[in-house]
FIROMAR-573682 format. One record per residue: residue in one letter; y, x, z of N, C-alpha, C in turn; residue number from 1. Coordinates in pm, whole numbers. Layout:
BEGIN
   rest     n.py     n.px     n.pz    ca.py    ca.px    ca.pz     c.py     c.px     c.pz    nr
      A        Y        X        Z        Y        X        Z        Y        X        Z   NUM
...
//
This chain:
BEGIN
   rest     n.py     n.px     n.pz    ca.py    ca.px    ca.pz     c.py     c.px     c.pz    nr
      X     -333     4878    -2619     -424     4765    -2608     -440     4729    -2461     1
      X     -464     4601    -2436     -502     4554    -2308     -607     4548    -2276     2
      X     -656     4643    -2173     -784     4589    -2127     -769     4535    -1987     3
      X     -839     4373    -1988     -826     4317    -1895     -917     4292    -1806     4
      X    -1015     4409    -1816    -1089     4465    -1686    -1041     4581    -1613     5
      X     -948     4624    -1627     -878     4751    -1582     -839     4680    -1482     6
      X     -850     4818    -1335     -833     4775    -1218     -705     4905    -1177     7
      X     -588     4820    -1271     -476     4911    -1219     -385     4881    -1096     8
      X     -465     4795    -1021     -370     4714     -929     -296     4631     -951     9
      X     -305     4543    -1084     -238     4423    -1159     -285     4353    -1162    10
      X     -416     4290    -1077     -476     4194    -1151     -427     4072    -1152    11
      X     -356     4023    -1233     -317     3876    -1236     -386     3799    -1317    12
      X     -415     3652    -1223     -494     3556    -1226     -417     3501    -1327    13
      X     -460     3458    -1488     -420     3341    -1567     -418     3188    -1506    14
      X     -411     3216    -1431     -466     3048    -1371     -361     3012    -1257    15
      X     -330     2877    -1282     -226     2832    -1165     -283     2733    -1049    16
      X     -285     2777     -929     -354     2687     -801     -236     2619     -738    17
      X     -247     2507     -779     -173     2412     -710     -222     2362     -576    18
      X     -154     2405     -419     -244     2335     -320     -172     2139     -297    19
      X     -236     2018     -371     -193     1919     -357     -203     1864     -202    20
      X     -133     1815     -172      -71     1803        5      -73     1620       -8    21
      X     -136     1579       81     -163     1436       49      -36     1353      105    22
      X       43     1452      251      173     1439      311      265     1415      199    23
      X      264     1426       41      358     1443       -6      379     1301     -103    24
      X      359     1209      -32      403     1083      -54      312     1075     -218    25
      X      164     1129     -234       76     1074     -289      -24      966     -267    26
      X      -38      868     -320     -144      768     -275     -270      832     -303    27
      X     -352      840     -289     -451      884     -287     -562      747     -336    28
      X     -576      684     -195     -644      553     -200     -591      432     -180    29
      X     -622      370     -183     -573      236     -163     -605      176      -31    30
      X     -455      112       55     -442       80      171     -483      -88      194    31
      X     -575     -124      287     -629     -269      279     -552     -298      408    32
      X     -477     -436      386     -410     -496      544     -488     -670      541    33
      X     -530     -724      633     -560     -821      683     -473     -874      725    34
      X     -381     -976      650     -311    -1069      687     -340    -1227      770    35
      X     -217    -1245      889     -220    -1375      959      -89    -1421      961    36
      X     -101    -1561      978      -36    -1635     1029      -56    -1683     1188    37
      X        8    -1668     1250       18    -1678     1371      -97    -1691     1388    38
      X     -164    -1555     1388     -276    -1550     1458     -406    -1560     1387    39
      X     -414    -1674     1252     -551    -1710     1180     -531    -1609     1066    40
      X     -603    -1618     1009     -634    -1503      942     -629    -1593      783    41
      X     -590    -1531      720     -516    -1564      586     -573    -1519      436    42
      X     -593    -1371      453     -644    -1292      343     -621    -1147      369    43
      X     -670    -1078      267     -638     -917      258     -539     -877      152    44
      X     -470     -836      179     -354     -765       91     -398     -599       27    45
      X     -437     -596      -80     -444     -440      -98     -349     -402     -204    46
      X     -274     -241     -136     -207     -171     -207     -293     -129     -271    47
      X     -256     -126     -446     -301      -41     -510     -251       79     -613    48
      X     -108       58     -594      -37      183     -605       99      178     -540    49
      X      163      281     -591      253      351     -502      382      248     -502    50
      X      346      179     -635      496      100     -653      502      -63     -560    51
      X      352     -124     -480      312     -229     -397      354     -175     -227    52
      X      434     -292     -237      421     -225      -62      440     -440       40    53
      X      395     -401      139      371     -533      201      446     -642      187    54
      X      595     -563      207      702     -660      168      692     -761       62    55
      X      595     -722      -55      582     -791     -191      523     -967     -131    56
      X      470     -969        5      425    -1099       38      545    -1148       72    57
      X      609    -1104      160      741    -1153      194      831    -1206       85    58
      X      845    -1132      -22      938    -1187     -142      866    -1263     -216    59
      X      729    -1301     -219      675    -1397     -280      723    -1550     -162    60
      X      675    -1529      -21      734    -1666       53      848    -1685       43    61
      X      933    -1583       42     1107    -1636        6     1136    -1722     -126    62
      X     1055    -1636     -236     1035    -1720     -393     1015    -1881     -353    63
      X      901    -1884     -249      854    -2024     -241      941    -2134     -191    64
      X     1059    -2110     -119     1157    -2137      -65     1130    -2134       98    65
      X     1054    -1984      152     1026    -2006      283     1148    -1900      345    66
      X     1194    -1917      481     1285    -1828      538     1264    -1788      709    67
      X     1189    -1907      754     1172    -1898      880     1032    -1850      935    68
      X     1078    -1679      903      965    -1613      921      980    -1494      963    69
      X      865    -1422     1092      883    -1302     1125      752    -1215     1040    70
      X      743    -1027     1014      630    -1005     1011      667     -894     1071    71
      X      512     -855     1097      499     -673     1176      367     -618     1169    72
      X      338     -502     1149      251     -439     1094      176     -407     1247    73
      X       41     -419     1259      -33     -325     1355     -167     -289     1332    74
      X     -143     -152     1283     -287     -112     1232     -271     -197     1111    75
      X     -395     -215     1031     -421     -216      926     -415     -410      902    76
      X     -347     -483     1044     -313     -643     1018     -158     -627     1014    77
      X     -136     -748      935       33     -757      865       11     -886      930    78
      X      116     -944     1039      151    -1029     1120      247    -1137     1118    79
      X      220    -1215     1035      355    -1284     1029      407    -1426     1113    80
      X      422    -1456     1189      489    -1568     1289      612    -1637     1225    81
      X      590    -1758     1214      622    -1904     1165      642    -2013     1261    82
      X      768    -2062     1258      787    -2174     1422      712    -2321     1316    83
      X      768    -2319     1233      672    -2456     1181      668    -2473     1006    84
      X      590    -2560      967      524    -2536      800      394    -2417      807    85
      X      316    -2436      911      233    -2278      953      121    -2368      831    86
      X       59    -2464      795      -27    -2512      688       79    -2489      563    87
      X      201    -2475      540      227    -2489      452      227    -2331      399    88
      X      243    -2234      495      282    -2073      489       84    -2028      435    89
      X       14    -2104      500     -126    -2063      437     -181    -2124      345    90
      X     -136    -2209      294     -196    -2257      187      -89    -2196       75    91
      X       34    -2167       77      137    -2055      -12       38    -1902      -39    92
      X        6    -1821       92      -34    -1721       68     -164    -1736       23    93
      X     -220    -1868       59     -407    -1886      -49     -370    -1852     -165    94
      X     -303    -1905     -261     -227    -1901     -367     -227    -1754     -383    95
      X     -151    -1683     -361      -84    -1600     -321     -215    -1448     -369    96
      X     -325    -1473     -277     -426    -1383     -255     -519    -1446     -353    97
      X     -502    -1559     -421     -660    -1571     -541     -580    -1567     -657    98
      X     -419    -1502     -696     -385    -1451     -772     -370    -1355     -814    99
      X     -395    -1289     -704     -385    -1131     -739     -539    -1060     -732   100
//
């Protein structure tokens, strides 16, 4: 018979401790970026899982038929620079942000 108060120097724990590591490409929370257009401010973009990532604005302006466009991330603003259509690139992403 088992007795599983016996202190034979076996004691093994029934139980499995997983240490979860947030490094390990888990989302945890959800990442908020403040988007512009050259400079004005546009909307907030939030990730809300793992499968959203910023680019998803970018392939929505390409959808729209836009191409002449830079972006870059700093800190928690997503930057995007436009030589011209800059009313047409914010009134796309208005759209854009009261759809989602």
């Amino acid at each position: 018979m088992l007795d599983r108060n016996s202190t034979n120097g076996n004691n093994m724990n029934p139980f499995v401790v997983t240490d979860f590591d947030a490094s390990a490409g888990v989302k945890l929370n959800e990442d908020t970026y403040e988007v512009f257009v050259n400079g004005s401010f546009v909307g907030r973009k939030t990730l809300k899982n793992q499968g959203e990532n910023l680019s998803d604005i970018d392939d929505f302006l390409r959808n729209q038929g836009f191409s002449d466009f830079t972006t870059s991330v700093d800190g928690d603003h997503y930057m995007i620079e436009v030589s011209n259509q800059e009313d047409d690139f914010s009134n796309a992403l208005s759209v854009y942000f009261n759809n989602r």
